[in-house]
Backbone as a printed PyTorch tensor [residue, N CA C, xyz], in Angstrom:
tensor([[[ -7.5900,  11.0300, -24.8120],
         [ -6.6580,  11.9430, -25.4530],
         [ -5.7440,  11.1860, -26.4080]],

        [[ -5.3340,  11.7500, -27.5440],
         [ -4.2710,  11.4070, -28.2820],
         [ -3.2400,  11.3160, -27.4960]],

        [[ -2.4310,  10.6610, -28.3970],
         [ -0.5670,  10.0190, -27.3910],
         [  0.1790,  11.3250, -27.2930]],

        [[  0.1390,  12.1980, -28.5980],
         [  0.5920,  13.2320, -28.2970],
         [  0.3610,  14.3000, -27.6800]],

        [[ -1.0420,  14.1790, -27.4990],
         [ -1.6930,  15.5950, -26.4030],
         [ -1.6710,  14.8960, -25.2980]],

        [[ -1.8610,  13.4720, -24.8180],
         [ -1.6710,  13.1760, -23.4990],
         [  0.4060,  13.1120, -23.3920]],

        [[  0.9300,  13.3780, -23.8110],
         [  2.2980,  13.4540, -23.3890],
         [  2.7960,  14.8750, -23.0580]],

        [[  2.2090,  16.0430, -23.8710],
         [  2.2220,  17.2000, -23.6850],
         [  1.3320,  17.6110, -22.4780]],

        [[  0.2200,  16.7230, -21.5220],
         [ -0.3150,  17.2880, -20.8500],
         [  0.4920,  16.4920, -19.7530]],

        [[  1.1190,  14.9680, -19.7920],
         [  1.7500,  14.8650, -18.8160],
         [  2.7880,  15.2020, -18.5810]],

        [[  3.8740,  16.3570, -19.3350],
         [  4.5420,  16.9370, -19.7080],
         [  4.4400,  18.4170, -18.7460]],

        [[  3.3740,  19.0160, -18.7170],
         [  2.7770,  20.2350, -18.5080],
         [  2.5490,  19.3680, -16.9570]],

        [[  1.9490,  18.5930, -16.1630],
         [  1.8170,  18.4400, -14.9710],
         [  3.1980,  18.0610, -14.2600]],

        [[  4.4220,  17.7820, -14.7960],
         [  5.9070,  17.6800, -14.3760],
         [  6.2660,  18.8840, -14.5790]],

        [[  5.8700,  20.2290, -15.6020],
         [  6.7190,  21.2740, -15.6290],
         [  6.2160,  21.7270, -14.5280]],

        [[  4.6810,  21.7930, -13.7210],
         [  4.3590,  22.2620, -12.6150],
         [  4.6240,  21.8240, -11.4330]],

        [[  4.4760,  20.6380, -11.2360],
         [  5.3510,  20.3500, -10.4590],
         [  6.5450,  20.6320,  -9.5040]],

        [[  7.3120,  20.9670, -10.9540],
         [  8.8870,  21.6630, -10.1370],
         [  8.7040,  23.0240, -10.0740]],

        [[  7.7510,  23.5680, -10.2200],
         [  7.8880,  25.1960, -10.0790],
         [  8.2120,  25.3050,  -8.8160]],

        [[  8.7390,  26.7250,  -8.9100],
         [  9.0720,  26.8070,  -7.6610],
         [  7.5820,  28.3860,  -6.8380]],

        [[  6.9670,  27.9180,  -7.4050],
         [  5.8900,  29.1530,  -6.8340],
         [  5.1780,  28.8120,  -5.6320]],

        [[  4.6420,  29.5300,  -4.7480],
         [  3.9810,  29.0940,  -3.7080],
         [  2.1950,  28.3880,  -4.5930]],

        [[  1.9540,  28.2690,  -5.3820],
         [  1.0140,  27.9230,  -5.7880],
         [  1.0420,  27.0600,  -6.5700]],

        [[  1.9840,  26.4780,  -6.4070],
         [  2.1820,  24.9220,  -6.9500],
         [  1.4940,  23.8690,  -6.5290]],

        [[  1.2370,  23.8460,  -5.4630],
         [  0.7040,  22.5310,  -4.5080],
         [ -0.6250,  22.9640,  -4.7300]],

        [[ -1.2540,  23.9370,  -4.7350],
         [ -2.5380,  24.2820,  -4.7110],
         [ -3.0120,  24.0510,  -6.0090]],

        [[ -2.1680,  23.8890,  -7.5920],
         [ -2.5480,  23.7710,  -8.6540],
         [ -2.1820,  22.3150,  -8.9450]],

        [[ -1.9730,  21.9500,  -8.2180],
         [ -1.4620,  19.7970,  -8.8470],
         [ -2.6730,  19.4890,  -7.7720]],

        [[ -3.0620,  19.9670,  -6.4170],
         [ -4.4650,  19.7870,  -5.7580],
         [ -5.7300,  19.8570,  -6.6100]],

        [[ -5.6830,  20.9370,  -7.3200],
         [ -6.4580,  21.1280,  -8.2460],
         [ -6.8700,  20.2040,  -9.2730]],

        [[ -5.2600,  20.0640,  -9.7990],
         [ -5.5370,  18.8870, -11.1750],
         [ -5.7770,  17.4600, -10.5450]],

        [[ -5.3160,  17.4670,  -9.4150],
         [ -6.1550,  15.9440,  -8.9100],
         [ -7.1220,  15.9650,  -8.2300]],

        [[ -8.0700,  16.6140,  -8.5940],
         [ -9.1350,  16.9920,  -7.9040],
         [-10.6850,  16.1110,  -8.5950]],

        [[-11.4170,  15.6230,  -8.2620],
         [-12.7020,  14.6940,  -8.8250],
         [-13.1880,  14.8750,  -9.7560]],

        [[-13.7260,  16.1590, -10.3120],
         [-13.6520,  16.7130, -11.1820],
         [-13.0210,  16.2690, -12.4170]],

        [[-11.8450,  16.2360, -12.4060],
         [-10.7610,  15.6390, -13.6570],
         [-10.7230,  14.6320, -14.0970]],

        [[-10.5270,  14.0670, -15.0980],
         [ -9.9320,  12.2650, -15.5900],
         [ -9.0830,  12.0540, -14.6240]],

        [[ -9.1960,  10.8390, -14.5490],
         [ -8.3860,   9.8920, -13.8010],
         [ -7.0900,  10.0870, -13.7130]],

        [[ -6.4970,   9.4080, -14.8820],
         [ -5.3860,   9.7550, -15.6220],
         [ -4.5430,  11.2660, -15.1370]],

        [[ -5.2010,  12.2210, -15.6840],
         [ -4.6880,  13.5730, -14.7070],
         [ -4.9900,  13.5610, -13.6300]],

        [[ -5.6450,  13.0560, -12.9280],
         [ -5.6430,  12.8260, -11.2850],
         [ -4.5790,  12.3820, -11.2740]],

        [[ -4.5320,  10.9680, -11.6270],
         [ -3.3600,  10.2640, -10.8010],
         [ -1.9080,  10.5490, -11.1590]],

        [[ -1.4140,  11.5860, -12.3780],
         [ -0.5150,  11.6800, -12.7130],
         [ -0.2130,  13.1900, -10.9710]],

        [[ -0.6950,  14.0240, -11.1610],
         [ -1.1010,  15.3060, -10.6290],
         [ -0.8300,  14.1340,  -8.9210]],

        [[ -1.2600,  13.8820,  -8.6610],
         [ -0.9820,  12.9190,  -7.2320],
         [  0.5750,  12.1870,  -6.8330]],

        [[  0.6230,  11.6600,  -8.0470],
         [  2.2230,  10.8520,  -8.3860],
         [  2.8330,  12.5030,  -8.0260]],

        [[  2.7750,  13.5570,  -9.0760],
         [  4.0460,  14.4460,  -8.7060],
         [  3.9340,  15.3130,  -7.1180]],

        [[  2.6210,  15.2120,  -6.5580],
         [  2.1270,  15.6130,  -5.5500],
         [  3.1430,  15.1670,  -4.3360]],

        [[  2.8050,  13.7740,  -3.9170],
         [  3.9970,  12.8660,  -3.5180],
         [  5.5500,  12.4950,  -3.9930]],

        [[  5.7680,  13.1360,  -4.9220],
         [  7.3930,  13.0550,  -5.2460],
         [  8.0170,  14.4180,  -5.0920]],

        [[  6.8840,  15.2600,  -4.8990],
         [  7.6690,  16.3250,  -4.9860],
         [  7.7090,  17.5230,  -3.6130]],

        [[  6.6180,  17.5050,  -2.7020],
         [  6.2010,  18.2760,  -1.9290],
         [  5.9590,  18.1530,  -0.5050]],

        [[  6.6420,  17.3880,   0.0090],
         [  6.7670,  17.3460,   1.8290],
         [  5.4990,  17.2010,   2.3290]],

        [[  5.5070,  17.6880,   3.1910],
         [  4.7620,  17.7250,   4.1850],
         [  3.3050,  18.2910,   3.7950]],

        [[  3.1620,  19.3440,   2.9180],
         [  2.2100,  20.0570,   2.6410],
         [  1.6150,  18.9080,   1.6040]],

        [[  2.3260,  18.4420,   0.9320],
         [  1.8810,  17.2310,  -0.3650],
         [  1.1370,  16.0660,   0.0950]],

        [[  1.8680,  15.6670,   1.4020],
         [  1.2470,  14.5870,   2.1220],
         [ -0.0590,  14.8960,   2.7380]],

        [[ -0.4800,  15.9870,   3.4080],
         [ -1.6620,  16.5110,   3.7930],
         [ -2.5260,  16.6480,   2.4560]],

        [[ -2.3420,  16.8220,   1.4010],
         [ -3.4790,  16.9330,   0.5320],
         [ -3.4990,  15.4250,  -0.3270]],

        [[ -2.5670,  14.0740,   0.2480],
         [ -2.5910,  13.3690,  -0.3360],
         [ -3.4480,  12.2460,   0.7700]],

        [[ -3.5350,  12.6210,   1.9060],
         [ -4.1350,  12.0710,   3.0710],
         [ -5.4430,  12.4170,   2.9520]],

        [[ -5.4280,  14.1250,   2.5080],
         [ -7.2060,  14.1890,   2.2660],
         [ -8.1690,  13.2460,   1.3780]],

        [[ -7.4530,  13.4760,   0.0860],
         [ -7.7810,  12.3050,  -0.7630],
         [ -7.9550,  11.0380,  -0.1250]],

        [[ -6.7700,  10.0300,   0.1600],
         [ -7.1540,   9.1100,   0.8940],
         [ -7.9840,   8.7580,   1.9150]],

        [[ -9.0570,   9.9850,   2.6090],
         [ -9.7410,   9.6180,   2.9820],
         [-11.0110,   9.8010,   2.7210]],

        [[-11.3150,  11.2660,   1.7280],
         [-12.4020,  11.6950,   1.3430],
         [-12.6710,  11.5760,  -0.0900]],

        [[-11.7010,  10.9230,  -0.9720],
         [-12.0010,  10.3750,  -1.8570],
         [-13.1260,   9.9960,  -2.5210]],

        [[-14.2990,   9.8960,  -3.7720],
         [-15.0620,   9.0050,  -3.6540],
         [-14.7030,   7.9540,  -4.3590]],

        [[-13.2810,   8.4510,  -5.4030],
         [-13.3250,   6.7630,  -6.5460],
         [-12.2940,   6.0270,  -6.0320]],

        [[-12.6720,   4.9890,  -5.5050],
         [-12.0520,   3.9660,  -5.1060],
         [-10.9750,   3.3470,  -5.9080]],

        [[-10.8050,   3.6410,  -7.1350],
         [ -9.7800,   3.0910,  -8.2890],
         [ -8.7350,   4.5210,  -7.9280]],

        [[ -8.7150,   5.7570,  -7.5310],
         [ -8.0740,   6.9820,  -7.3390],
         [ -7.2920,   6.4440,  -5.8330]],

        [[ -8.1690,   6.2700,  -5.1970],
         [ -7.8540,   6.0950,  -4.2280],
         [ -6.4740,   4.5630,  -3.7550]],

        [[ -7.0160,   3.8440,  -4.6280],
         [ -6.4420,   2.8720,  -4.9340],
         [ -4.7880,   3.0140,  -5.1500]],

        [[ -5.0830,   3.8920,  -6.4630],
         [ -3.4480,   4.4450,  -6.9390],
         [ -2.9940,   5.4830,  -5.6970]],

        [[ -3.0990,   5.9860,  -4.4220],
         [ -2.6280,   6.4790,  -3.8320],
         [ -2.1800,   5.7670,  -2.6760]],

        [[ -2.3970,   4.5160,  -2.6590],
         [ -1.4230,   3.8850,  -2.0370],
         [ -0.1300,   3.9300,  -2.4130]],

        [[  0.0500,   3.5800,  -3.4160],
         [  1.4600,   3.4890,  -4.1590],
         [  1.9700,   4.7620,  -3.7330]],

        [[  1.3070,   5.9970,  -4.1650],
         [  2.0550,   7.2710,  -4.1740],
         [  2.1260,   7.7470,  -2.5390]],

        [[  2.0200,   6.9960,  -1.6820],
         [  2.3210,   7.1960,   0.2500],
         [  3.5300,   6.4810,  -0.0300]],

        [[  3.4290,   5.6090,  -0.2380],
         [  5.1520,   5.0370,  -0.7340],
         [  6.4060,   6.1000,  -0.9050]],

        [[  5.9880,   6.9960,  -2.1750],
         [  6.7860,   7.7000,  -2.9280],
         [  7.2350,   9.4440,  -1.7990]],

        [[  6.4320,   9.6890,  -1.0330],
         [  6.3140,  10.9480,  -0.0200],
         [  7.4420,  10.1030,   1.1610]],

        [[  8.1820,  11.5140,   1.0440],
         [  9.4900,  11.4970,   2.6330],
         [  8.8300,  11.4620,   4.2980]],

        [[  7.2240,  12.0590,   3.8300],
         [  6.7490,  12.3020,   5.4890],
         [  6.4460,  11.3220,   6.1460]],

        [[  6.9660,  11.3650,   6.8520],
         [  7.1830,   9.9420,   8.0760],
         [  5.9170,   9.6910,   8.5690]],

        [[  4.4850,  10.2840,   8.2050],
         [  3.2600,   9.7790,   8.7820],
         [  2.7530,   9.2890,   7.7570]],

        [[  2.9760,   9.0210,   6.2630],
         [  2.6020,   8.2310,   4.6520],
         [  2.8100,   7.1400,   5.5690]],

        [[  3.2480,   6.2050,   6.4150],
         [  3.0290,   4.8640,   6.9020],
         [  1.6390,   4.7010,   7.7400]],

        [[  1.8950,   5.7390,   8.6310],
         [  0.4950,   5.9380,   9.5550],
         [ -0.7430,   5.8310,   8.4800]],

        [[ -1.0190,   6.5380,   7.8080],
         [ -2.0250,   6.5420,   6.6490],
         [ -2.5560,   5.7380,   5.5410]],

        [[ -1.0830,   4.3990,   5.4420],
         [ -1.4500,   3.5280,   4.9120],
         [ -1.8740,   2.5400,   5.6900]],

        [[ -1.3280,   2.4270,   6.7820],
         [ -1.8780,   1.6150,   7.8310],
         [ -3.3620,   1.7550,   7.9320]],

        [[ -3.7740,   2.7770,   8.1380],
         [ -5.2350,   3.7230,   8.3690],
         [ -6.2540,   3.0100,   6.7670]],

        [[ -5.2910,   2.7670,   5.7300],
         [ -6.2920,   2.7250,   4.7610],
         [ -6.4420,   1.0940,   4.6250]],

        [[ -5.4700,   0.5860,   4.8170],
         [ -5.3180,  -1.0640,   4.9050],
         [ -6.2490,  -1.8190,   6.0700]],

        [[ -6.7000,  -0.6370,   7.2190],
         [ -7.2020,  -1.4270,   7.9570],
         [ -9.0040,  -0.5770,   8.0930]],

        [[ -9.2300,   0.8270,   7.4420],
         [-10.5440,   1.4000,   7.1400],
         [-11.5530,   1.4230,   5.8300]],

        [[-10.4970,   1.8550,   5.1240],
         [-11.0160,   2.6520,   4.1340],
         [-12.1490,   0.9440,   3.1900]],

        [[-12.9750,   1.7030,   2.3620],
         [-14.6500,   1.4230,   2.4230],
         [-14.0090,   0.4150,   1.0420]],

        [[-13.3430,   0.1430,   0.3700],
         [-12.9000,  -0.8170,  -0.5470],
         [-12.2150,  -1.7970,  -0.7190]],

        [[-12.2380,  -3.2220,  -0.8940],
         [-11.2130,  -3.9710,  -0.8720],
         [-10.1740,  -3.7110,  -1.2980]],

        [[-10.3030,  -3.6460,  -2.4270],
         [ -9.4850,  -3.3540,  -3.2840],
         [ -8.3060,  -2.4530,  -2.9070]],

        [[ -8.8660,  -1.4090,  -2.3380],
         [ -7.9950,  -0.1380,  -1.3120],
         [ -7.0360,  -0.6950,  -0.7310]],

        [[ -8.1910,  -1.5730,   0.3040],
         [ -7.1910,  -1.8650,   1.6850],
         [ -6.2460,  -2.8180,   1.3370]],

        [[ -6.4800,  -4.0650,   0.2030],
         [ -5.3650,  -5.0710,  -0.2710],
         [ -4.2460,  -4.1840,  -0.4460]],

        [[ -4.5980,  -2.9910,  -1.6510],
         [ -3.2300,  -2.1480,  -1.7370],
         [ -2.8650,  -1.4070,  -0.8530]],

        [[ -3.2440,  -1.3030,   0.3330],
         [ -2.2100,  -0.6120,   0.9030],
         [ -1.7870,  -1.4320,   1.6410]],

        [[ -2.2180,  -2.8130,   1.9070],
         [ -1.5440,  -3.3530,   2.7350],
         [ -0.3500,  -3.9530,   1.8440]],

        [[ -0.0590,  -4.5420,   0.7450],
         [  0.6490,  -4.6950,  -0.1600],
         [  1.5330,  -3.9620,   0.0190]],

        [[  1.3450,  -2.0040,   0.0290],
         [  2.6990,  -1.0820,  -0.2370],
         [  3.3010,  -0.9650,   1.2240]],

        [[  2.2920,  -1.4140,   2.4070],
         [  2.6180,  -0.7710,   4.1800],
         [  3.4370,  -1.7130,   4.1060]],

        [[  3.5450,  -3.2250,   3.4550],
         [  4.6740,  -4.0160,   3.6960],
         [  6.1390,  -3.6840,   3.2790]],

        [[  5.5980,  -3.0500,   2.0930],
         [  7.4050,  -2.6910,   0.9330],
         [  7.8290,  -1.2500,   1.9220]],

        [[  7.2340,  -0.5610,   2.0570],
         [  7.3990,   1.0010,   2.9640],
         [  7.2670,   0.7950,   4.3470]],

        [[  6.7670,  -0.2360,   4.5790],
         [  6.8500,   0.2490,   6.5270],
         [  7.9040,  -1.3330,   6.9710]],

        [[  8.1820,  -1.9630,   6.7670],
         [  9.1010,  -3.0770,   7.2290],
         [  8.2980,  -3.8950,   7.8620]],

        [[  9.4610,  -3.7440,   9.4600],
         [  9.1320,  -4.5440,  10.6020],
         [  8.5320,  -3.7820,  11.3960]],

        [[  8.1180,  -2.2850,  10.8620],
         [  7.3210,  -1.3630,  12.3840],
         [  5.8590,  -1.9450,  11.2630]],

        [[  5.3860,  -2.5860,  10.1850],
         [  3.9490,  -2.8270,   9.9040],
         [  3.5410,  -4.4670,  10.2730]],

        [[  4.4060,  -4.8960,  10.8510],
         [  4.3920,  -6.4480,  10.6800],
         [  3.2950,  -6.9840,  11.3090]],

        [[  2.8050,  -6.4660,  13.2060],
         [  1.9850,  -6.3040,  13.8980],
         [  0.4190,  -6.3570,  13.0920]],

        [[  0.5920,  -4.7560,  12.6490],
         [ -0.6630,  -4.4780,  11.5820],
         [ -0.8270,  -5.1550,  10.2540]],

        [[ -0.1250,  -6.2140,   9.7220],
         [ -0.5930,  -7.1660,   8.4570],
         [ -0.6660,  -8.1330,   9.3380]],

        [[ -0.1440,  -8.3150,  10.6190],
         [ -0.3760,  -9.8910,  10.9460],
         [ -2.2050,  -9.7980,  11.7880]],

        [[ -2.1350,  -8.7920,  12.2440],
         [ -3.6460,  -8.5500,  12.7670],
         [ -4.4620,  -8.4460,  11.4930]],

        [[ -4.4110,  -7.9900,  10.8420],
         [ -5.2750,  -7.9210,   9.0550],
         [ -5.3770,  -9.3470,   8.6890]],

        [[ -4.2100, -10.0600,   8.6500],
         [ -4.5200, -11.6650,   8.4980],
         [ -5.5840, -12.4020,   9.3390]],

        [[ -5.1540, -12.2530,  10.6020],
         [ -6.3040, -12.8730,  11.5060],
         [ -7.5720, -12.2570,  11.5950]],

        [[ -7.4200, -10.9260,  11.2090],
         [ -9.0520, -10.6580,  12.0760],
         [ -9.6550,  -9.6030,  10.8260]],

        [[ -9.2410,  -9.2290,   9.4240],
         [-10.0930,  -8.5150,   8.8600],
         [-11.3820,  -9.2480,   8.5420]],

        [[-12.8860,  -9.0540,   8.1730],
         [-14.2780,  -9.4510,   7.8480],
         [-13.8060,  -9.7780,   6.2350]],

        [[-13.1830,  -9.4370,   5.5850],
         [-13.2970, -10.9270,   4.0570],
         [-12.0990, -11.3690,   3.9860]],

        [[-12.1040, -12.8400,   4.0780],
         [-11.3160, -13.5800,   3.8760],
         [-10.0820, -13.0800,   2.5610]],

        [[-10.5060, -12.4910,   1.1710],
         [ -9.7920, -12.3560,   0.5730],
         [ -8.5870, -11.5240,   1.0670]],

        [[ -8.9340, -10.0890,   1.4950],
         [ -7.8420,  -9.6250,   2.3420],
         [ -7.7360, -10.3990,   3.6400]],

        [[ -7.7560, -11.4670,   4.5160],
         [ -6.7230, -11.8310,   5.2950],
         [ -6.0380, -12.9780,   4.1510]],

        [[ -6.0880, -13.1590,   3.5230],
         [ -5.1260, -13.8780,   2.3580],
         [ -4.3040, -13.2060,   2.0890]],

        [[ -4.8750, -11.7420,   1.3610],
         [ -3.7820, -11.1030,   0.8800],
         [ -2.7430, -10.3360,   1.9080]],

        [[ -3.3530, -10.1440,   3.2820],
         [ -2.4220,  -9.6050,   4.1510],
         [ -1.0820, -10.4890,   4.4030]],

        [[ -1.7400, -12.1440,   4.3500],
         [ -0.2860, -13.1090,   4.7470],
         [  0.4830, -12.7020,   3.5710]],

        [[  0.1000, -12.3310,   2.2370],
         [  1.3540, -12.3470,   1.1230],
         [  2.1450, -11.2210,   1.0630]],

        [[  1.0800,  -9.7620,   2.1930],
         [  2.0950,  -8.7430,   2.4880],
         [  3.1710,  -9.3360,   3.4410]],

        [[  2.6020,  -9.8720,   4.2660],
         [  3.7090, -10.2050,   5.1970],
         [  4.8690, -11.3650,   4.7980]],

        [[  4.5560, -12.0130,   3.6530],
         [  5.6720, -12.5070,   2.7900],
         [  6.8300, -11.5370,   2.3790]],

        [[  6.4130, -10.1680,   1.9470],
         [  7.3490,  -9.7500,   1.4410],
         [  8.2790,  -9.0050,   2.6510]],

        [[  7.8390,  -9.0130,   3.5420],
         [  8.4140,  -8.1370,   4.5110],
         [  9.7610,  -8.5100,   4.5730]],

        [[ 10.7990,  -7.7650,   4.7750],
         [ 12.0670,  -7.8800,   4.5240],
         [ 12.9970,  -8.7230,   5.4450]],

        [[ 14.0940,  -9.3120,   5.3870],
         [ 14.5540, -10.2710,   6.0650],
         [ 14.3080, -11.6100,   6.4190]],

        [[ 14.4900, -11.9150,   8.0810],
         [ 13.7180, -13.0560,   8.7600],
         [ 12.9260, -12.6750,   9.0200]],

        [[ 11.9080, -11.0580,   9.1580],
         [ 10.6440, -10.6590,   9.7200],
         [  9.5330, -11.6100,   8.5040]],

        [[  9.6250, -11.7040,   7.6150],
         [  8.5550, -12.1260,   6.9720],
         [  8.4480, -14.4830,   7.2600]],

        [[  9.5950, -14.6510,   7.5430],
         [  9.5700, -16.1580,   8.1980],
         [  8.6180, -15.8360,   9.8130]],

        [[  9.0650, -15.1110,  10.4340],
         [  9.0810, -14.8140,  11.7580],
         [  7.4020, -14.8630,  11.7490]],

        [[  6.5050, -13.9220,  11.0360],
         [  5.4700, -12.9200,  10.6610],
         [  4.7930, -14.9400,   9.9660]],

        [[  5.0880, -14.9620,   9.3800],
         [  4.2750, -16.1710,   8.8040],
         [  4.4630, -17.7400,   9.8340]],

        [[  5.6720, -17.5500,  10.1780],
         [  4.9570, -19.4870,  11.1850],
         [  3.7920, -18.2740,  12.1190]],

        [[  3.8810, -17.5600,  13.0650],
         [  3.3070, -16.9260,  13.8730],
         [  1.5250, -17.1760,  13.6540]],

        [[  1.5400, -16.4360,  11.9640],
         [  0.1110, -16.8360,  11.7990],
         [ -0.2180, -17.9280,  11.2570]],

        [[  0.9490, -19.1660,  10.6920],
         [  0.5850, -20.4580,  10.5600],
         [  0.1470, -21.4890,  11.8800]],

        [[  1.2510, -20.8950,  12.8270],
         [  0.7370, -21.2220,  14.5180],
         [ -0.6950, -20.9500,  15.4410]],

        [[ -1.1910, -19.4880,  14.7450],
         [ -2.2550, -19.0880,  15.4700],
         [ -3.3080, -19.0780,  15.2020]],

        [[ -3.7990, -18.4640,  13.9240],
         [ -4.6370, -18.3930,  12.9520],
         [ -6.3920, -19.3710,  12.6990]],

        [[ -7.6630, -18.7040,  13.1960],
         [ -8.6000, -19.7380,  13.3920],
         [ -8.5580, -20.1200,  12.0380]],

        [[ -8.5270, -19.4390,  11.0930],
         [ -8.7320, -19.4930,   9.6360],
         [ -7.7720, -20.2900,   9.0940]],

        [[ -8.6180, -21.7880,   8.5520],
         [ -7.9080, -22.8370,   7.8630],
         [ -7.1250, -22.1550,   6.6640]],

        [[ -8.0880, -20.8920,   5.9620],
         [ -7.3320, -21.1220,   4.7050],
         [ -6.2290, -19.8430,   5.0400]],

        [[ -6.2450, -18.4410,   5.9820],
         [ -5.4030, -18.5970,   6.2620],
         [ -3.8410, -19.2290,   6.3350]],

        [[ -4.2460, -19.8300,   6.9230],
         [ -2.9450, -21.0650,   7.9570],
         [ -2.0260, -21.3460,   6.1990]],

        [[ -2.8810, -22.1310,   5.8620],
         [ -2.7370, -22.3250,   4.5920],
         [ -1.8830, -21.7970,   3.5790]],

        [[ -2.8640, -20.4450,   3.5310],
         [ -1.6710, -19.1380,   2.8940],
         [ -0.2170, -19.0010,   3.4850]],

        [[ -0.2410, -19.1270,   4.9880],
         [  1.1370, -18.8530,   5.4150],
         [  1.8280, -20.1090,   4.9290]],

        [[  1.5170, -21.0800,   5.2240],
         [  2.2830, -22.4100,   4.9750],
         [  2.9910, -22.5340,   3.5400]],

        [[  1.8940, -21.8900,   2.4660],
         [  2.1000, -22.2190,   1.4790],
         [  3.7150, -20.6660,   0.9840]],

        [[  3.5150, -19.6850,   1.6910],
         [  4.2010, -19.0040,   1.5600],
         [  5.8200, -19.1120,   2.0270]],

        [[  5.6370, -19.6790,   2.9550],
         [  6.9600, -20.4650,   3.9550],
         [  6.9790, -21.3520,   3.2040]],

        [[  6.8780, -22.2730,   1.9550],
         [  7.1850, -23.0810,   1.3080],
         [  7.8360, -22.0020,   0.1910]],

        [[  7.2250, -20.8400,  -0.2190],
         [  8.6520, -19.8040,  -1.2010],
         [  9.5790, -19.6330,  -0.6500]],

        [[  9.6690, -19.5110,   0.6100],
         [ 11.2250, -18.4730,   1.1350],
         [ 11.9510, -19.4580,   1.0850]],

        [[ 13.3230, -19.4970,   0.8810],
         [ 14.5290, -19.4300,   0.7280],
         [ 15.2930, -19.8590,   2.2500]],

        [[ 14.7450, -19.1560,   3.1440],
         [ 15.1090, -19.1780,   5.0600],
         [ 15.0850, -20.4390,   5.2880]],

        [[ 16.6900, -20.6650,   5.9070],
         [ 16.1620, -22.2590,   6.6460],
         [ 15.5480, -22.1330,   7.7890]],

        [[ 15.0200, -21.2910,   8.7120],
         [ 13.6470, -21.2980,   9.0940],
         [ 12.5190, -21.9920,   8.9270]],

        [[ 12.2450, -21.5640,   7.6080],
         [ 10.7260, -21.7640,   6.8910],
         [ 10.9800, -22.9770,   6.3440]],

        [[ 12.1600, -23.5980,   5.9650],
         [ 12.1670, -25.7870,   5.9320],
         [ 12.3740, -25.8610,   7.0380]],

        [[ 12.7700, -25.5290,   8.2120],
         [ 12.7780, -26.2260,   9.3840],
         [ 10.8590, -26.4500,   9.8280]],

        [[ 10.4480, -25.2400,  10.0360],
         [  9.1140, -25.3020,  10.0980],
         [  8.2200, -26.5040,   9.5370]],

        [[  8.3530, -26.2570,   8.1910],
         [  7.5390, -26.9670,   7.5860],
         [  7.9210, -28.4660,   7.6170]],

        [[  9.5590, -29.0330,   7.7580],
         [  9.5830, -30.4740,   8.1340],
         [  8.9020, -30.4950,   9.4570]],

        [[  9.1040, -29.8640,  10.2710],
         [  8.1560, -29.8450,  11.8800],
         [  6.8900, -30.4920,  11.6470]],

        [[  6.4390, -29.4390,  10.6200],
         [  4.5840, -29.9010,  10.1820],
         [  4.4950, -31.3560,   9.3680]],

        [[  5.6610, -31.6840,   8.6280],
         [  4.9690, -33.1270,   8.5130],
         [  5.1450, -33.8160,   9.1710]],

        [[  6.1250, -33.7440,  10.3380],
         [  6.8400, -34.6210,  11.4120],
         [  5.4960, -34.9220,  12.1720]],

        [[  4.6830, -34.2870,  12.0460],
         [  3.7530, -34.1730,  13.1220],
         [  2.8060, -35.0470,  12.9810]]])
């Protein structure tokens, strides 16, 4: 689409959005529906999740699981982020540790860290140790980098301590060498002390 017909159409999926009709949710379902470009999918999803509770989250969970494009699916991690319903964590959890794409599960484990805290810490530190490709248990230790506070020091010696996976270990170590926590220099003088 042109800049100006794609601004007028993402224009037209925010005026629907806020309607206030009972057939709102059923028409942004629609426009993010397989069928459509991407682009209007994922815009139609974004206002899906910013705008519609509980009912928004159920048709944003369907997607996330019955999905077939994995790049759609992808961008709906982010948008479990953006939804108030207190089970968008449950679901990213669900996609970080099921769903049929890497790519998927890196991102949601990425957003379960920024949106779920210290209740996801458990579930990225088990993703580190025990998912089948190495690339996501890499990328799970860098979710658990971001995790907020001392949970993400706490979350990384744990799997620098346990971890069969050299490169693993590795990742955490090397991550406890970013933080800031005197924790994570106490640790790591430990490890050369050794």
């Amino acid at each position: 689409l042109q800049s100006d017909a794609k601004k007028l159409r993402d224009t037209a999926v925010f005026a629907i959005s806020i309607h206030q009709s009972p057939a709102t949710v059923l028409t942004l379902i629609s426009l993010a529906a397989p069928a459509n470009d991407r682009d209007l999918r994922e815009k139609a999803a974004f206002w899906i999740a910013n705008q519609h509770g509980h009912e928004g989250f159920a048709a944003l969970q369907g997607f996330a699981r019955n999905d077939p494009d994995a790049g759609f699916r992808e961008k709906l991690a982010f948008d479990l982020t953006l939804t108030k319903d207190p089970d968008a964590i449950k679901e990213l959890i669900r996609m970080a540790h099921e769903d049929a794409s890497p790519q998927v599960r890196r991102q949601a484990q990425d957003w379960m860290a920024t949106k779920g805290g210290k209740v996801v810490a458990g579930d990225l530190r088990s993703l580190a140790e025990n998912d089948p490709d190495t690339q996501l248990r890499k990328s799970a230790v860098f979710a658990l980098s971001r995790l907020p506070g001392d949970e993400a020091v706490t979350q990384l010696i744990q799997v620098a301590n346990t971890s069969k996976d050299p490169a693993v270990r590795k990742q955490a170590v090397f991550w406890l060498g970013q933080s800031s926590n005197p924790r994570a220099l106490d640790y790591l003088t430990h490890l050369l002390q050794q």
